[in-house]
C-alpha positions in Angstrom: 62.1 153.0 33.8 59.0 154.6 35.6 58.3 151.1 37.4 61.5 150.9 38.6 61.6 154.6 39.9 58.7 154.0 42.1 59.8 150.8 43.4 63.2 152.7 44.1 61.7 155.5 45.8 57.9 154.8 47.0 57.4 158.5 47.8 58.7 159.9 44.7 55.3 161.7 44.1 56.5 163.5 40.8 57.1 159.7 39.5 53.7 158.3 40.8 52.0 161.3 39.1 53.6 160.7 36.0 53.0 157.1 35.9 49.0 157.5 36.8 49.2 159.7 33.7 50.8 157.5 31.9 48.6 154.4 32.7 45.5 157.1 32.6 46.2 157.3 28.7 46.5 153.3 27.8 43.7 152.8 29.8 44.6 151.1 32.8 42.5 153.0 35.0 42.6 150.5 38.3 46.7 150.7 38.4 46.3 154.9 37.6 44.0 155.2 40.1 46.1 153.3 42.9 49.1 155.7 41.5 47.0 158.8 41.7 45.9 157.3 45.5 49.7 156.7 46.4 50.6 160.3 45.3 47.4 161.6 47.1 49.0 159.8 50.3 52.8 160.8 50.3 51.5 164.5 49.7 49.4 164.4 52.7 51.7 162.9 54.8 54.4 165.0 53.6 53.0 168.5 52.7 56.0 170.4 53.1 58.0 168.7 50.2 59.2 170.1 46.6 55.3 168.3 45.4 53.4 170.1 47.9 50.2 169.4 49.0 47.2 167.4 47.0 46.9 169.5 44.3 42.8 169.5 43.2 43.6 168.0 39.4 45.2 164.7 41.2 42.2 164.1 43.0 40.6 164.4 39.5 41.9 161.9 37.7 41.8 159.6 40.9 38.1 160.4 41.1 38.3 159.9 37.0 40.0 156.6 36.9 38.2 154.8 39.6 34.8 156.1 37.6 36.3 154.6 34.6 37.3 151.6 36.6 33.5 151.4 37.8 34.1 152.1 41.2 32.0 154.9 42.2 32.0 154.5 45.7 36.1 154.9 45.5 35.2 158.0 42.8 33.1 159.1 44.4 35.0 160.2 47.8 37.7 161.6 45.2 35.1 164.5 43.6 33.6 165.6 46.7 
């Protein structure tokens, strides 16, 4: 259901939080990261929406997964 949410509405950012969450927990931390990335993204380009901005515990688990998915360079950019 959470796949198809996204696909239905790419700038859902509730939906792409939940699902880096979700694929944070079963381990899948190169698919949570590129959810946590794509949230990161629609809340930038669309501060003013129910979401809000990048909130600093999204950039977290970004940073987080892509550590876990050994790419520092990528986690890196996330923590600073």
């Amino acid at each position: 259901m959470l796949v198809r949410a996204v696909a239905l509405d790419s700038n859902c950012t509730e939906a792409l939080l939940l699902q880096g969450k979700i694929l944070y927990k079963l381990q899948e931390f190169t698919d949570a990261a590129a959810a946590f990335e794509n949230a990161i993204k629609v809340q930038k380009a669309n501060p003013n929406q129910e979401a809000g901005p990048p909130k600093v515990n999204t950039y977290y688990y970004a940073g987080s997964c892509n550590e876990k998915a050994k790419n520092m360079k990528k986690a890196m950019g996330h923590f600073k």
